[in-house]
C-alpha positions in Angstrom: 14.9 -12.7 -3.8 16.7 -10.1 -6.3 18.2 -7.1 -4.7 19.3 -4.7 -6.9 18.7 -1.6 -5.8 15.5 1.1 -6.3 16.3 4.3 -6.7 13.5 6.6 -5.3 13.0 10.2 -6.4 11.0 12.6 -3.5 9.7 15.9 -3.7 11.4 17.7 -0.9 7.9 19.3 0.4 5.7 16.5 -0.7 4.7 13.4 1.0 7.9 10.9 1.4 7.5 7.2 2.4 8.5 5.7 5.5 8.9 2.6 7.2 5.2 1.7 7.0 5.4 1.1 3.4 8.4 -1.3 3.7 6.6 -3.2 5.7 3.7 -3.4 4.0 6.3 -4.4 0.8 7.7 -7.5 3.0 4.2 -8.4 3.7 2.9 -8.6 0.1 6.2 -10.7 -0.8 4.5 -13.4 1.5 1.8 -13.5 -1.5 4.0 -13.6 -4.8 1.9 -11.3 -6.7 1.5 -12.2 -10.3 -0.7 -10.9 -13.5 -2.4 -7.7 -12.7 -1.6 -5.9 -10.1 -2.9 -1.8 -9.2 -1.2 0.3 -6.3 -4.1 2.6 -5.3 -2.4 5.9 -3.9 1.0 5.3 -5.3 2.8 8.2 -4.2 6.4 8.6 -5.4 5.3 4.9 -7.3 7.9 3.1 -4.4 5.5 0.0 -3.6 3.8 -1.1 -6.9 8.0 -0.5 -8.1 9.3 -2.6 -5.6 6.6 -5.3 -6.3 7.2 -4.7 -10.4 11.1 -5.2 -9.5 10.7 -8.4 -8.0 8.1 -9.9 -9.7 6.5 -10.3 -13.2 3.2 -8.2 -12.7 1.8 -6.2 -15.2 2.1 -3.2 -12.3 -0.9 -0.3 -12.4 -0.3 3.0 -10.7 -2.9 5.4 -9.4 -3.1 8.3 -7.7 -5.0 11.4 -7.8 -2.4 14.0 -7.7 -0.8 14.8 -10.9 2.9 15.7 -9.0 2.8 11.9 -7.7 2.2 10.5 -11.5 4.7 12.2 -12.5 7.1 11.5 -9.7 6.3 7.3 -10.2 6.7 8.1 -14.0 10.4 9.4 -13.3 11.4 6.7 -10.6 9.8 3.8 -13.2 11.8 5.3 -15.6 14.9 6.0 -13.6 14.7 2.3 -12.6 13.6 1.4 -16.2 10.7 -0.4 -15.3 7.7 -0.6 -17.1 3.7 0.2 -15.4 0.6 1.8 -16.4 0.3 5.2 -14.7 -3.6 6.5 -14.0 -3.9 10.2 -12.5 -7.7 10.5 -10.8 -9.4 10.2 -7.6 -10.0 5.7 -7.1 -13.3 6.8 -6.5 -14.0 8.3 -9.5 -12.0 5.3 -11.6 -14.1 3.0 -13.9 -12.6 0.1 -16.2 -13.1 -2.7 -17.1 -9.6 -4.4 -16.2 -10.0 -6.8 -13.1 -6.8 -6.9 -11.0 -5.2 -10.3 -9.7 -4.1 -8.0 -6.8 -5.3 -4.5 -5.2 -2.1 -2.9 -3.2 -2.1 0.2 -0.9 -0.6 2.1 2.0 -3.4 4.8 2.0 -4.4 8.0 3.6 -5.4 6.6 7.2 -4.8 9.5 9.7 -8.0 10.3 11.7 -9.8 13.4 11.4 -8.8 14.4 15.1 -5.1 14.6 14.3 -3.5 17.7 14.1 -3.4 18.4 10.2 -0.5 19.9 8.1 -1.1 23.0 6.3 0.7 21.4 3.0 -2.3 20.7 0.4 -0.2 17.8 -0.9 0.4 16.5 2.3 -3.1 16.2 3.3 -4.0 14.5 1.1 -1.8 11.8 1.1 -2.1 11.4 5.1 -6.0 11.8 6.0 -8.6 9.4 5.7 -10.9 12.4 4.5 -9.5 11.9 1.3 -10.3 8.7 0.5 -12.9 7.0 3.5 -12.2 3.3 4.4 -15.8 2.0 3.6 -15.9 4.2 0.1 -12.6 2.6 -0.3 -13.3 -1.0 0.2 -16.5 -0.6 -1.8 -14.5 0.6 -5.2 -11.6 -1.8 -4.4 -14.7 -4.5 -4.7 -15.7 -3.4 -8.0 -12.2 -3.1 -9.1 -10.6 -6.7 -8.0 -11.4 -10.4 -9.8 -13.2 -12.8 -7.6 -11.2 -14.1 -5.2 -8.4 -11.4 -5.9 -6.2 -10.1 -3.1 -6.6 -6.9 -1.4 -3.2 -5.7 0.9 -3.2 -2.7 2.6 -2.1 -1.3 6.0 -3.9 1.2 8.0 -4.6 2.4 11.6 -4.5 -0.7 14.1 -7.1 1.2 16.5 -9.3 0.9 13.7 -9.6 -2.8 13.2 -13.2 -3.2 14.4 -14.2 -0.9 12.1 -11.9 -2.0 8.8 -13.2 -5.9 9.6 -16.8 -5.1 10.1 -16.5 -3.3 6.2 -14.2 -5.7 4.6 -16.8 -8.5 5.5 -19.6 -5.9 4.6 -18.1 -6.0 0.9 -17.4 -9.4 1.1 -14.3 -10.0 1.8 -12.2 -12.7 4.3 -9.1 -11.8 5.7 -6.8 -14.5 5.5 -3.6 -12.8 6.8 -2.7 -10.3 9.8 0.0 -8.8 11.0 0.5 -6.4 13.8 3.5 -3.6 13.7 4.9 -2.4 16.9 7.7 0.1 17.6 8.7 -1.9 19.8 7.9 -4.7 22.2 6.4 -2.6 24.8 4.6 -0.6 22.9 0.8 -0.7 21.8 0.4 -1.5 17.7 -0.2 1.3 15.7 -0.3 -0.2 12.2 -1.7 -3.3 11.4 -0.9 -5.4 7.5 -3.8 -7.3 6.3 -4.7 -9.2 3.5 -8.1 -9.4 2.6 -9.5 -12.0 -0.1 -12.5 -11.4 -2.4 -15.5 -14.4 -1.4 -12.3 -16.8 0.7 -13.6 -19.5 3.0 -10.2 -19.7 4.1 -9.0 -19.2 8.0 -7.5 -15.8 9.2 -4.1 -16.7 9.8 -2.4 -14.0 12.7 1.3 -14.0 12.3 3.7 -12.7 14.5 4.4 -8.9 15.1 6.7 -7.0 13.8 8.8 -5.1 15.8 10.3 -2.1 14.2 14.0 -2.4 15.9 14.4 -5.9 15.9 16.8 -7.8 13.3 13.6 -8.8 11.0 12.8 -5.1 9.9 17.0 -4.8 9.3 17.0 -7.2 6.8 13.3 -5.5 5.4 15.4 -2.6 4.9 18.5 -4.6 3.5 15.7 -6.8 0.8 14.2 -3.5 -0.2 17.4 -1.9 -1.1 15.9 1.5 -1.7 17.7 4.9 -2.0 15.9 8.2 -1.5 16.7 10.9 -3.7 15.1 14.5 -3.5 14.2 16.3 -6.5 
């Protein structure tokens, strides 16, 4: 697994990413993404980068807020990496590409959490902004048949994200459970969702945020925030 290192430009008051989307990273390497490959909510561009770094993907980036293109423009090119950059709201996004794999870590904080008063922040952290089902449905229209669809989101919200995954028609084949740490109740879960599958739903361990496993997450990754 190559492990040179990704160098990760942040807006100081903007939305930075955390541990959630290095997990989801380590989850997606399970799946060796290949041909076409669209990060939905890219941010500062760090997972569809990552998955462009260690794999040959022909790497899509969208988002709809102009700072985040530009900021996954500048960390592509800082890392000289090459992807297709989109600035517009998923919902709003028609083509007539069909992606191999559909990637996101996307805005999944409920409604009743206390909300920031950054614009840019909200954004990137409330469901509001881009609503599971409306999500799922445009993923669906956006991925080939029997594409892959990984994302993470809320883990008290699993009754809901199955009963809509299966509504548009797709399986999930892979779970996984994060946890702070053993004691304590998930609050993220990793899935991986697959477009008309018959296949199993496989539940694989947890992950336990200070246990050796998420150290050598951290170590594969090999990313280096820098603020700009």
């Amino acid at each position: 697994m190559p492990t040179n290192s990704l160098y990760i430009f942040q807006n100081r008051d903007g939305y930075r990413y955390n541990s959630d989307t290095l997990c989801l990273y380590d989850f997606v390497l399970r799946f060796k993404p290949n041909r076409a490959v669209l990060d939905v909510g890219c941010g500062s561009g760090i997972l569809g980068l990552l998955i462009k770094r260690d794999f040959d993907v022909n790497l899509t980036s969208l988002d709809i807020q102009s700072t985040n293109i530009d900021l996954t423009k500048k960390n592509a090119e800082q890392n000289r990496l090459k992807l297709t950059t989109v600035c517009i709201d998923f919902l709003q996004y028609e083509t007539d590409e069909k992606f191999d794999f559909v990637v996101s870590n996307p805005p999944f904080y409920h409604e009743c959490s206390k909300k920031s008063e950054n614009e840019s922040l909200k954004i990137s952290r409330y469901s509001s902004s881009l609503p599971l089902e409306k999500f799922i449905r445009k993923v669906s229209s956006v991925i080939k048949p029997r594409g892959s669809f990984i994302f993470c989101y809320d883990a008290k919200q699993c009754d809901y994200i199955f009963a809509k995954l299966l509504e548009y028609k797709f399986k999930p084949i892979t779970i996984r459970f994060v946890h702070t740490k053993k004691d304590k109740n998930s609050k993220l879960v990793l899935i991986c969702a697959r477009k008309s599958s018959k296949t199993l739903c496989e539940i694989l361990p947890p992950l336990y945020m200070d246990s050796f496993e998420m150290e050598q997450i951290y170590k594969i990754a090999n990313t280096w925030s820098l603020e700009c």
